[in-house]
Structures are given as structure tokens and as C-alpha cells.
PAVEXKOL-398940 format. One record per residue (C-alpha): x, y, z; residue in one letter; residue number from 0. Coordinates in steps of 0.1 Angstrom, whole numbers, m for minus. Layout:
residues N
X / Y / Z / code / pos
X / Y / Z / A / NUM
...
//
This chain:
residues 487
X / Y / Z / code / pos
1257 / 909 / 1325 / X / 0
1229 / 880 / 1319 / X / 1
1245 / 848 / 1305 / X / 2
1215 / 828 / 1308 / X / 3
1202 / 829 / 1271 / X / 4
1168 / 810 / 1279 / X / 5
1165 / 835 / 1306 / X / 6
1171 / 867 / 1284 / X / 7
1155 / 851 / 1257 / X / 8
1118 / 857 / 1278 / X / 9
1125 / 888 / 1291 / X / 10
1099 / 901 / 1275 / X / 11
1073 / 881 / 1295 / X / 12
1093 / 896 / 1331 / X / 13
1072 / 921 / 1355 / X / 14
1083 / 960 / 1359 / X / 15
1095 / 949 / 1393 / X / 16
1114 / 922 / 1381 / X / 17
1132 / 933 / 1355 / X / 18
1138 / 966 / 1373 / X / 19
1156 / 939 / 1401 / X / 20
1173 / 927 / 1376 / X / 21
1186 / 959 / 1361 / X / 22
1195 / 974 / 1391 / X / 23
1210 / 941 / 1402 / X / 24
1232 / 940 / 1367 / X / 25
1217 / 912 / 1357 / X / 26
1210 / 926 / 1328 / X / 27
1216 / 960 / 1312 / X / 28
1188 / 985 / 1307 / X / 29
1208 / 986 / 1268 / X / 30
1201 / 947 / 1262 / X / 31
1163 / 950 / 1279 / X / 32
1156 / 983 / 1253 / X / 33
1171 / 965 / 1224 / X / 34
1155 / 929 / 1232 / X / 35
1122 / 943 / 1227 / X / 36
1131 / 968 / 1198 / X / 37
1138 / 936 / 1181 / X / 38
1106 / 917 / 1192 / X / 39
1081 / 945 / 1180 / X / 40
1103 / 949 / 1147 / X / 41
1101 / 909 / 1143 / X / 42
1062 / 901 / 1158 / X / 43
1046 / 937 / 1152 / X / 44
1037 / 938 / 1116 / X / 45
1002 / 918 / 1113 / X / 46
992 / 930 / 1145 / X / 47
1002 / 972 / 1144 / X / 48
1004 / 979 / 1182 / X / 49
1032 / 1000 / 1185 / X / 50
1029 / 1023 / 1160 / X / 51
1056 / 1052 / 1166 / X / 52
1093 / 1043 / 1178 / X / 53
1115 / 1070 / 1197 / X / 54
1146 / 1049 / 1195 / X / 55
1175 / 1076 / 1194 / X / 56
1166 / 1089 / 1232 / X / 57
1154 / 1057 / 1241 / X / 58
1183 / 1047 / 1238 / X / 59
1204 / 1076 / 1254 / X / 60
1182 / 1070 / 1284 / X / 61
1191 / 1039 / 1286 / X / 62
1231 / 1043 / 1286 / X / 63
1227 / 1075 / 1310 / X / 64
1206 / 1042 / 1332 / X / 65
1233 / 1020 / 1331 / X / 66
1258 / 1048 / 1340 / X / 67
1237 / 1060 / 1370 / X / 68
1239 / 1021 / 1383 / X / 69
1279 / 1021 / 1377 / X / 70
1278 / 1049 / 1397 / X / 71
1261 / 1040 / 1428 / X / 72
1230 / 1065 / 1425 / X / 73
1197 / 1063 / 1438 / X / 74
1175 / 1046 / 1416 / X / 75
1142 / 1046 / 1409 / X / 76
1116 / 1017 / 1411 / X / 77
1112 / 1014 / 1375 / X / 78
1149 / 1021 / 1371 / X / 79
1158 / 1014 / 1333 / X / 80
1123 / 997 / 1321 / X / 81
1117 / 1001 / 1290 / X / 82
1078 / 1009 / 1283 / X / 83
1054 / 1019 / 1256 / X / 84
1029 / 1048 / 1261 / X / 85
994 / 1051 / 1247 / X / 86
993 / 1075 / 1223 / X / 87
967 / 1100 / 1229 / X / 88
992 / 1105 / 1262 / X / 89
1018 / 1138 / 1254 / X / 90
1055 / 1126 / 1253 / X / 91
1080 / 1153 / 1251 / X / 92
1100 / 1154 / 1221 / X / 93
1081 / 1121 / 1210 / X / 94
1052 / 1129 / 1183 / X / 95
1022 / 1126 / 1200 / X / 96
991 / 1123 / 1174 / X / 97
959 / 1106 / 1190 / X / 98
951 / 1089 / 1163 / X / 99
938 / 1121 / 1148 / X / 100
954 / 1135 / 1115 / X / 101
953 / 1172 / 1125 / X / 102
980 / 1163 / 1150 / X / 103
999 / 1139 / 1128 / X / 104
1030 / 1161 / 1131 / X / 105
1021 / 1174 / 1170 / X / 106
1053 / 1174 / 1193 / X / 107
1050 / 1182 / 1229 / X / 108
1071 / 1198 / 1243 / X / 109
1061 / 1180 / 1280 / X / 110
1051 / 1149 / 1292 / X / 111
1013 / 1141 / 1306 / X / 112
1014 / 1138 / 1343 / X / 113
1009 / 1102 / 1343 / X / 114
1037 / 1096 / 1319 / X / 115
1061 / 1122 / 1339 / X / 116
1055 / 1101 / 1372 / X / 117
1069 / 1067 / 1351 / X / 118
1094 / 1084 / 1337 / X / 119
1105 / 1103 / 1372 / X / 120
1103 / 1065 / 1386 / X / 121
1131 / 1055 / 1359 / X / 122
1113 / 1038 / 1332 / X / 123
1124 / 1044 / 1297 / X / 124
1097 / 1053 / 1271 / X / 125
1106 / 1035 / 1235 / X / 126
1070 / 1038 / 1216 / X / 127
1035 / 1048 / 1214 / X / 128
1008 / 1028 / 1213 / X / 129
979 / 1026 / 1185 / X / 130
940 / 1037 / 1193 / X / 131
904 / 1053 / 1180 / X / 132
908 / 1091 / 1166 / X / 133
907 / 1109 / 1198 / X / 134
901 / 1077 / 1220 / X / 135
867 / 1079 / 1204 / X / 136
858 / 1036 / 1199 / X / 137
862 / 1006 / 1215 / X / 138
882 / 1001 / 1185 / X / 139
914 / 1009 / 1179 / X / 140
919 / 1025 / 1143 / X / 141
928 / 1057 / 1129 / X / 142
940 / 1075 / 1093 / X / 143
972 / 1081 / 1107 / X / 144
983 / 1049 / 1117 / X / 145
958 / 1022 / 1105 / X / 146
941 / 996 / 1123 / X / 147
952 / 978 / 1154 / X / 148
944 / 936 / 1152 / X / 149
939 / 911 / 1182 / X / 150
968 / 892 / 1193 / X / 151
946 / 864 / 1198 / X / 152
928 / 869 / 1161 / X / 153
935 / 892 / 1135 / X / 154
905 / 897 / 1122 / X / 155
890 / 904 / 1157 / X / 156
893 / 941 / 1176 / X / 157
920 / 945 / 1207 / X / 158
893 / 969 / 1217 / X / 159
899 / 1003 / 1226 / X / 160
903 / 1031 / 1231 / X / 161
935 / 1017 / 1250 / X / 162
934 / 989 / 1219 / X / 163
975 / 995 / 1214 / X / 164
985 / 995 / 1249 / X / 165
964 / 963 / 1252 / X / 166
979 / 943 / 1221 / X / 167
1015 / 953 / 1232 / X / 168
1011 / 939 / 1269 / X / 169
998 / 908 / 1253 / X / 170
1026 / 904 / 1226 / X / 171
1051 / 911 / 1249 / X / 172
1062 / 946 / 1238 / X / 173
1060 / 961 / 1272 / X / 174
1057 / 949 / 1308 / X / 175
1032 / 978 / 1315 / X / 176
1012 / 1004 / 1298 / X / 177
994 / 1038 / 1306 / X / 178
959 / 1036 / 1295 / X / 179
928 / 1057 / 1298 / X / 180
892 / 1051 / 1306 / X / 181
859 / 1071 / 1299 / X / 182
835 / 1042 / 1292 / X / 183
854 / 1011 / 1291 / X / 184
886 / 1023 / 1275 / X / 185
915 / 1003 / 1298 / X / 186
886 / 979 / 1307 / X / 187
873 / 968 / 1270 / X / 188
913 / 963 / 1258 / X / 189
921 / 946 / 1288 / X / 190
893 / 920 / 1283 / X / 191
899 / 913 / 1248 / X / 192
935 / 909 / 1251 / X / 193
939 / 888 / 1283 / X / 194
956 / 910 / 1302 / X / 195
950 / 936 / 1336 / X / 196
938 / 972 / 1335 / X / 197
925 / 990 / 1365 / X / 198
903 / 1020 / 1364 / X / 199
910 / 1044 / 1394 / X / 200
882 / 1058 / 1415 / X / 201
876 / 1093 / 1395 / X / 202
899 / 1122 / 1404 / X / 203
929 / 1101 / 1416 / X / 204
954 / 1100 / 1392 / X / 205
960 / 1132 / 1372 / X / 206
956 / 1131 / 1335 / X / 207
965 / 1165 / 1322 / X / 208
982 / 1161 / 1289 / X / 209
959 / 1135 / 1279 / X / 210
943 / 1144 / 1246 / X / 211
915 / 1151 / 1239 / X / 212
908 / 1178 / 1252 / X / 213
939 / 1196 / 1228 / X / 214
969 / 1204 / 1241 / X / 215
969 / 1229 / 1260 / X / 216
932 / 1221 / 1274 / X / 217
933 / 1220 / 1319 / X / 218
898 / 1202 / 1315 / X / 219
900 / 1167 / 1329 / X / 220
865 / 1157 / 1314 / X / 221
838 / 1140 / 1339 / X / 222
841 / 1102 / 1341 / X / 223
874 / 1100 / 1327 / X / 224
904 / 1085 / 1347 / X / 225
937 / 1074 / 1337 / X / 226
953 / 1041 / 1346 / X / 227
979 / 1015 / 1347 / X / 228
976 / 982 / 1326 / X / 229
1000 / 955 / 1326 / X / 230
1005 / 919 / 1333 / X / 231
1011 / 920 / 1366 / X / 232
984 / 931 / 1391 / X / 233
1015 / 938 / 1416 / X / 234
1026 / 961 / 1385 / X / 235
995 / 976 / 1386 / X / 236
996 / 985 / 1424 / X / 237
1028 / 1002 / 1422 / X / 238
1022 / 1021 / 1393 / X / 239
987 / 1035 / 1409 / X / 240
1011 / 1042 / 1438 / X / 241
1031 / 1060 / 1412 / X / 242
1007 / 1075 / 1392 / X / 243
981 / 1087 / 1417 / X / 244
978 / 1124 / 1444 / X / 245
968 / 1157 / 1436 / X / 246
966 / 1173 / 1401 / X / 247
980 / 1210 / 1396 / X / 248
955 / 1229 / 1416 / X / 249
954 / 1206 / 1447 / X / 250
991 / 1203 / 1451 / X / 251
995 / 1227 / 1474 / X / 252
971 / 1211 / 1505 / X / 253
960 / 1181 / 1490 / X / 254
976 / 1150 / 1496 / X / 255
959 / 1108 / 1487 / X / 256
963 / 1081 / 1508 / X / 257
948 / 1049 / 1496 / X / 258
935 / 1026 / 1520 / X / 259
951 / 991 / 1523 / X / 260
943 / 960 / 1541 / X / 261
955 / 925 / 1535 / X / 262
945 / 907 / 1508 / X / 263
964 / 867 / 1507 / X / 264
935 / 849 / 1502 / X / 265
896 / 844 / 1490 / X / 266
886 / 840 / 1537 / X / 267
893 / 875 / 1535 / X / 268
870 / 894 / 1511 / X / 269
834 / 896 / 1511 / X / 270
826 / 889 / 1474 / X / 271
792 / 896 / 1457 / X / 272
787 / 887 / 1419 / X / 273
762 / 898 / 1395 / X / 274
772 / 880 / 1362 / X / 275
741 / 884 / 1342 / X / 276
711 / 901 / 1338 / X / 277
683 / 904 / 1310 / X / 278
684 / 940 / 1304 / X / 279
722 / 935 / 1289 / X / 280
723 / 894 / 1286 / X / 281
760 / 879 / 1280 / X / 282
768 / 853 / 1260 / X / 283
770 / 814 / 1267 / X / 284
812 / 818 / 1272 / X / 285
810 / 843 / 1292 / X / 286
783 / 830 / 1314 / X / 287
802 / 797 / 1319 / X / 288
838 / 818 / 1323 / X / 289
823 / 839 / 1350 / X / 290
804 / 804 / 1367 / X / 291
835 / 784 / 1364 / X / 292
855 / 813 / 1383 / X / 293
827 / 814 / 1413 / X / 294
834 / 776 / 1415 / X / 295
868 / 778 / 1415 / X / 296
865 / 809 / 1446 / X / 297
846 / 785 / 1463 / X / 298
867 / 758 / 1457 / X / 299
896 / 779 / 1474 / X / 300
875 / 784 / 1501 / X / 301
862 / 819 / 1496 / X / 302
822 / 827 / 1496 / X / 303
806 / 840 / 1467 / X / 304
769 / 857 / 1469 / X / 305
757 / 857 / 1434 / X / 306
721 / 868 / 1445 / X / 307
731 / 903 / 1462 / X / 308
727 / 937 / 1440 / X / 309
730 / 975 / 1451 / X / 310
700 / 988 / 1451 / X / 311
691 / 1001 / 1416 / X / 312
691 / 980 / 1384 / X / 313
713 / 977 / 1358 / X / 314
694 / 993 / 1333 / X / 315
687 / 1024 / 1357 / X / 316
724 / 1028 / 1361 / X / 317
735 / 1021 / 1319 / X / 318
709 / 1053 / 1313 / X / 319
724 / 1072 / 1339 / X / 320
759 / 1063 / 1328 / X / 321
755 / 1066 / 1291 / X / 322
732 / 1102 / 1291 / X / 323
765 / 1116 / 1316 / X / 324
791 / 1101 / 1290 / X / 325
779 / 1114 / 1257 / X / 326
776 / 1148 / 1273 / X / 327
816 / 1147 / 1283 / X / 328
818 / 1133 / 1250 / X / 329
800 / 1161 / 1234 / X / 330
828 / 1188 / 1228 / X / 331
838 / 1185 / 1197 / X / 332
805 / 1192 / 1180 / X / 333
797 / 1234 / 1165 / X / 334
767 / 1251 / 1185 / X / 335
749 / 1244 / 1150 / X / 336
754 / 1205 / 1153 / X / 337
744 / 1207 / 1188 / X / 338
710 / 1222 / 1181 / X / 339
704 / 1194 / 1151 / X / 340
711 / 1166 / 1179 / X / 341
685 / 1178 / 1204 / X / 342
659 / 1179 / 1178 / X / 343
661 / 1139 / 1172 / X / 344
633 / 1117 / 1176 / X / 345
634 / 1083 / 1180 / X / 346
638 / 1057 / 1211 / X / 347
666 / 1037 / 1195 / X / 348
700 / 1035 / 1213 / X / 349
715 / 1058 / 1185 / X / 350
690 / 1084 / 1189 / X / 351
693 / 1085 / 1224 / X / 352
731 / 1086 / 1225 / X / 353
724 / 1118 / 1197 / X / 354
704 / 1136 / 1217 / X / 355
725 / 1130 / 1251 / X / 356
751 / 1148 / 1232 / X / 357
730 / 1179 / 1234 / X / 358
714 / 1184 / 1268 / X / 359
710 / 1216 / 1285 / X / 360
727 / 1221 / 1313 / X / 361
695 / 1216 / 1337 / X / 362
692 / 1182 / 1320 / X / 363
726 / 1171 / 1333 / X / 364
723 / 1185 / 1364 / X / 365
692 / 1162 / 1367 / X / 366
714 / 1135 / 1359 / X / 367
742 / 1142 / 1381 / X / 368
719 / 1144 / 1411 / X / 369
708 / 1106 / 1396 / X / 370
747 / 1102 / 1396 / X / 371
752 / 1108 / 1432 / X / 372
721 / 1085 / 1441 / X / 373
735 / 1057 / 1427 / X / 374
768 / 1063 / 1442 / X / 375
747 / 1063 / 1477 / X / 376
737 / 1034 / 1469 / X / 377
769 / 1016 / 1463 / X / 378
781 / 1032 / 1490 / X / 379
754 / 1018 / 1510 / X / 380
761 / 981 / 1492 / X / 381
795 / 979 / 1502 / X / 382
793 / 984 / 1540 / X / 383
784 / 947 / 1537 / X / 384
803 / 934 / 1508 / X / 385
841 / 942 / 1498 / X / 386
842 / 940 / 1462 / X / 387
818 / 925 / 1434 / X / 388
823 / 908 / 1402 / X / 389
807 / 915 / 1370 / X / 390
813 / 910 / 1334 / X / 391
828 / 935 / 1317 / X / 392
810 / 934 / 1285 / X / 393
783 / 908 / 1268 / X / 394
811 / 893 / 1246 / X / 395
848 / 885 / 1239 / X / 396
865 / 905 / 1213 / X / 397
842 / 912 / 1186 / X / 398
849 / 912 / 1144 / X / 399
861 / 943 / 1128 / X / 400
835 / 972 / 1124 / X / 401
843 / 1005 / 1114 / X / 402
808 / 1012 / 1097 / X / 403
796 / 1049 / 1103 / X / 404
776 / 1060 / 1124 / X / 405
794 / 1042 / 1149 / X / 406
763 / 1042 / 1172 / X / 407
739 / 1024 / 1147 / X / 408
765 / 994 / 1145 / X / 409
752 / 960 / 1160 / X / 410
767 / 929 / 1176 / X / 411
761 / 892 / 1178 / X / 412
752 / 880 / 1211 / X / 413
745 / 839 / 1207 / X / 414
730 / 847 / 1176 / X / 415
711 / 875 / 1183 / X / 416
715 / 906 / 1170 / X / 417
720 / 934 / 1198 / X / 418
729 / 972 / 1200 / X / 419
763 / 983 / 1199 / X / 420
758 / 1007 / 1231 / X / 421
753 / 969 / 1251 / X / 422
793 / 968 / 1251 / X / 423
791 / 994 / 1272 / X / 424
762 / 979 / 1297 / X / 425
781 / 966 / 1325 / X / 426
813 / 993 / 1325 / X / 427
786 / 1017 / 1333 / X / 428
779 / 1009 / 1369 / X / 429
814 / 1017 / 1379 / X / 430
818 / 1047 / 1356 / X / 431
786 / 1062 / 1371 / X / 432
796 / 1053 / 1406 / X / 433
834 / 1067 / 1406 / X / 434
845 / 1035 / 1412 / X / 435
876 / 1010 / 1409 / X / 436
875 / 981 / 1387 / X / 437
901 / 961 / 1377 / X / 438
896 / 938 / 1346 / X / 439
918 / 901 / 1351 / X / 440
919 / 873 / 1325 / X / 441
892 / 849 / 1342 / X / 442
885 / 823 / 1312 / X / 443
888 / 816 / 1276 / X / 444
855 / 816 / 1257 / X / 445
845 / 787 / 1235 / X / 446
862 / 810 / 1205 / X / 447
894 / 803 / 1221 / X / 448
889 / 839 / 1231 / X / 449
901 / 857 / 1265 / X / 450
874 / 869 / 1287 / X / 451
876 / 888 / 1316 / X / 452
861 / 902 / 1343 / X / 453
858 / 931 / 1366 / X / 454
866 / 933 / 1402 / X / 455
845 / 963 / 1413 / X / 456
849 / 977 / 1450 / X / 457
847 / 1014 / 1469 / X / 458
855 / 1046 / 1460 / X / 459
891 / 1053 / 1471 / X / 460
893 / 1011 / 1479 / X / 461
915 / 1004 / 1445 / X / 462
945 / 986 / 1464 / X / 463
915 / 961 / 1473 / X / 464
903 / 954 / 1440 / X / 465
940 / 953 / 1423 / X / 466
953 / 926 / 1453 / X / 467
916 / 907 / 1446 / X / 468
923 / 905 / 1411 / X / 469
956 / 892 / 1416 / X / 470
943 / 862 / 1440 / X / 471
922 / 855 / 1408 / X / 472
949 / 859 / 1381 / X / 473
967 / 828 / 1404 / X / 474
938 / 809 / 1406 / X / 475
931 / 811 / 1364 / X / 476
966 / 809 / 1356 / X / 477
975 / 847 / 1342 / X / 478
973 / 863 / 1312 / X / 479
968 / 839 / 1284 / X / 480
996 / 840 / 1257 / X / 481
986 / 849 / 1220 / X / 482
1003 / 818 / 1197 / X / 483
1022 / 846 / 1178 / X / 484
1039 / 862 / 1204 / X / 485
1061 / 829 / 1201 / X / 486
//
């Protein structure tokens, strides 16, 4: 067993891979790894309320029937005894599953969500659910079931959602990796504000059934929504999109995902584009000198950096494209009466046009799929000569608490001036709309002390590129930033 104590002592700050190694390697038991960070969410969670659901009594069997299967020479998985925390709108057998929503405060699968089974199947150990929005409905993560989830880095800031929990527990230390999902930001936004990696897949790679909403039971995997791995670790990442990713139930039987892969060791080898601003959806002075300061510092390591090439539409083309396509996926859980009151609203404002997105006939989203598929044509056509771009993610750091109603009519500070709400969702649009990867990687801290990030955008199907990117930039800015409480 581990006698090191300064070494078991930050084991909570290890990789998946690593303390898998270390497990397998008897290093360290998977009993001492579950129980070390039982004890740090018990001792750092309260002020912060990321993990809001334990499942400590199988926990805790899985772990013994781990350390058994090692004593016993049997094959082991790559995530062989980690102990992980799931995003709760994800279905965990036997493991109350509620997101965030109070109709399902008692819900108990009785099956795991795809993405969770693959983790599981790989050996890791699920110990507690993460916090989020009702229904994965915010950027915010906060709910009448469980309360409000707080910003490692400030309390009395958001840790962004929907994936807010999984976010805040990567930060504090809680978890080595996470499962998060991603309509309009969701493993993006969290990622940002907290300091550490998410990656959303290309669309249609990694199945999601079990992922609520829809409710259980639904086979729907709504348009523009992908689920993804978060973690510290962009090498974390990779393998649990190896993990995670193939065919979902109906193309099992003759349907099979092979990523492409190239090498990725240093800046000589990518062709990097960068749009970090634009007046449609201005960012703010940090993040403007964050994402300049990381262009320098490419350069520096003797990569090239075109800050001047775009695809060819603008930003603000591909935000109304995005947005009119995400409040229809969004738009289920509104009565045929409610639908017909939305369609009648006037009004040019961000709030009325989000409304009356909600309620287009189907010949109005066809239009704007077919708008869809030209903008992915023209990505498509932009990255035959680039390899991946950057781009904020949103305007901002991690914004104060807002839980006003409607959520739509809130507004944000940007430098002082007062913007829409719907701008933290201006940049994750072009990738949404396009199907693409992203990966989000701590790149700065704003002049709040703040983390900001920024998102490594590349092909469809190219996600191995953008994770192995993000990880020559999480080297060159020195990782995840750690919050001063998760001491």
C-alpha cells in the first residue's frame, strides 16, 4: 500500500490514468482513493454544494470487489478502481437520479446512461452526483431540490452550467474526471468558469441515451446535444472519448467510429487560425488580453497564429442560426396552448426572439436546418486550410449570481456595459451549428483573478486534434488553476 503521506495526501489532484496505474500497481487501494475523497467533499463541499447526492454503500462494495479482482490477477479495466462523480441529469442505476427537477426528486433508475455504463464497464467507481439547472436548462447551476451550486474560485459567482457540479468538483478536487453534457455551452460554459477542460464531441458520436431530459424512458437524443468528458487532464479527456464514443442502439449492428488521429507534440504542427473578438458579441478587456497573451505565447513556442482568417459567414449569421435551432430542441416541454402564445410575440429583442424560436413550424426549421448545413460547408471548406481555431468561449469570466425570471430577459456586464444575456451564448454557437469539436482549456486568469478559457475548435469527426491541441496549451499556461479553498 502507499506510505508516502505527502503523496496520498494529493491524490486528489492525480489523473484517471494515473491513479488507475497506481491502483492496479497497489500503490494504493481503490478503498483508501474512494475514502480520501469521501472525506475531502465532506470536509471542502459545504460553501461550495457540488456534489450533491452520495452513493457510498455500493461505492464502496465496488471498491472492495476492485481490490479483490487485482489480488486476483484479473483483467482490468483502464479506469480500474477510479473513483468518479456523475452529472446528475445522467441515469445511475440504483443511484437517485433527479436533474435538478423536483418531479424526479425520488427517481431511481434502474440502468445506467450509455455514457456512464462505458466508465463504469472501464472500471471506474461512481461515488456521487453532481449539481445543475432544472433539466440542464441555465448556464447556472441551481435547482429546488438541491440548492445552488457556487464557484470554486468565488462564491458569490456562478460555476456555470448546465454541467455547473461536474465543473466545481473537477476544480475542488472531488473527482479526476466528470461526464458532462452540452446543448449550447453546457460542458463549455462550466469548464471556462471553473478552470478546468471539457470537450464537446462532433454531434452523434457519443451516445447519450439515459440523459435526462428527455424523461426516462425517452430514445430521442435531441438536435445539437452531445455528451462529453470533462476533467483535468486533456489525456483524460482523450481516453474517455475513446471510451465513451461508437454507435448508439440502432447503429450497433453495422456502424462502427473511428476517429482520426495524427500527431500532435508541438505548436510546427497545427495550422492555427484565431478569431478572439468581434463587435457583434464584443468580450471583455480580460478576456481580450487572456486570448492575446496566449497567441504570443504560440508564437513564442514557435507555432503560427493567423488572427485575420474567418470561415466564410459572420458571427452574427451563425449566433441566429444557432440560437433559432436550439430553442426549438429546447422547446418540448411547453403544452400546444403555450406554443401558440409564443409564436404570436412581437418584439425584436433577444427574449422575444428566443420566445418565438420556441414555436416555429416545422417549414421554419427546415429553413434553418438547410442554413445549418451551409454553414457546416463552410467550415468544412475553412478547414481544408487551417487545422483547428481558437475562439473565446463566452464575452466574460464567471458571472454574479442571477436567478431572476424570465431567464431570457436577464442582462450582463461587459466592461461596464450592459449586454443581453443570450451574448453568453455568442461564440459556443459556431461549433454547435457546425457539429463541431471544441475543447475548452484554462488559457489565462482575468484581471478578477478569474479563470478564462478558451475553445480549440477543429473538423467534424477531428476531436483527437482539438483535445491533443488543447493539451499543448494547457502546458504552455500551466493547467488548471487551483481554487484557494480546495487547500
Amino acid at each position: 500500500m502507499w506510505n508516502d503521506g505527502r503523496r496520498m495526501n494529493e491524490l486528489h489532484w492525480w489523473t484517471a490514468y494515473g491513479l488507475a496505474d497506481a491502483i492496479r500497481g497497489r500503490e494504493v487501494s481503490a478503498r483508501e482513493a474512494l475514502e480520501h475523497m469521501v472525506r475531502r467533499v465532506e470536509a471542502l463541499d459545504g460553501e461550495v454544494n457540488a456534489v450533491v447526492r452520495l452513493d457510498l454503500e455500493r461505492a464502496r462494495a465496488a471498491a472492495a470487489e476492485a481490490d479483490e479482482a487485482i489480488a486476483r490477477g484479473d483483467e482490468l479495466g483502464p479506469l480500474h478502481g477510479v473513483p468518479i462523480t456523475v452529472k446528475d441529469s445522467f441515469m445511475t442505476e440504483g443511484c437517485i437520479t433527479t436533474s435538478g427537477a423536483p418531479e424526479l426528486a425520488d427517481f431511481v433508475p434502474d440502468h445506467d446512461a450509455w455514457p456512464v455504463a462505458r466508465l463504469r464497464e472501464a472500471g471506474a467507481i461512481v461515488y456521487g452526483k453532481t449539481n445543475l439547472p432544472i433539466f440542464a436548462g441555465d448556464i447556472q447551476s441551481y435547482n429546488e431540490v438541491y440548492g445552488t451550486t457556487n464557484n470554486p474560485h468565488d462564491v458569490t459567482r456562478t460555476c456555470g452550467g448546465s454541467s455547473g457540479g461536474s465543473a466545481a468538483a473537477l476544480s475542488m478536487g472531488f473527482t479526476p474526471i466528470e461526464v458532462g453534457s452540452d446543448i449550447g455551452g453546457s460542458i463549455r460554459v462550466p469548464a471556462h468558469y471553473c478552470g478546468v477542460k471539457g470537450h464537446k464531441p462532433s454531434y452523434g458520436i457519443v451516445p447519450s441515451h439515459g440523459q435526462i431530459p428527455g424523461m426516462p424512458g425517452t430514445l430521442t437524443q435531441a438536435d445539437l446535444a452531445v455528451a462529453g468528458p470533462m476533467a483535468r487532464s486533456a489525456r483524460d479527456m482523450e481516453m474517455m472519448l475513446q471510451l465513451m464514443s461508437g454507435p448508439d442502439r440502432w447503429q450497433q449492428p453495422g456502424w462502427k467510429l473511428e476517429l482520426p488521429e495524427r500527431p500532435v507534440d508541438d505548436f510546427s504542427q497545427l495550422r492555427i487560425a484565431a478569431w478572439l473578438d468581434d463587435p457583434y458579441c464584443p468580450v471583455d478587456s480580460s478576456t481580450r488580453r487572456v486570448m492575446g497573451d496566449l497567441v504570443s505565447l504560440i508564437e513564442s513556442a514557435g507555432g503560427h497564429v493567423d488572427t485575420d482568417a474567418r470561415p466564410g459567414f459572420t458571427l452574427e449569421k451563425a449566433d441566429r442560426v444557432f440560437k433559432a435551432l436550439l430553442f426549438a430542441a429546447l422547446s418540448g416541454g411547453y403544452s400546444p396552448d403555450q406554443i401558440e402564445q409564443l409564436a404570436t410575440i412581437d418584439g425584436d429583442g433577444p427574449a422575444e426572439f428566443a420566445k418565438r424560436s420556441s414555436a416555429q413550424r416545422h417549414r421554419e426549421w427546415l429553413a434553418n436546418n438547410e442554413r445549418r448545413l451551409q454553414l457546416r460547408e463552410r467550415w468544412r471548406e475553412f478547414f481544408e486550410g487551417y487545422d483547428v481555431i481558437l475562439m473565446p468561449v463566452q464575452p466574460r469570466g464567471a458571472i454574479p449570481h442571477d436567478h431572476s425570471e424570465p431567464q431570457w430577459e436577464r442582462t450582463i456586464d461587459i466592461d461596464g456595459v450592459e449586454r443581453p444575456y443570450l451574448d453568453l451564448f455568442g461564440w459556443t454557437g459556431p461549433a454547435g451549428a457546425g457539429m463541431l469539436p471544441s475543447t475548452v482549456v484554462p488559457a489565462g486568469m482575468g484581471d478578477d483573478g478569474l479563470p478564462i478559457g478558451v475553445q480549440v475548435v477543429g473538423p467534424y469527426l477531428h476531436d483527437i486534434t482539438t483535445i491533443r491541441a488543447a493539451r499543448l496549451i494547457s502546458k504552455l499556461c500551466g493547467g488548471p488553476p487551483r481554487p484557494a479553498m480546495a487547500v
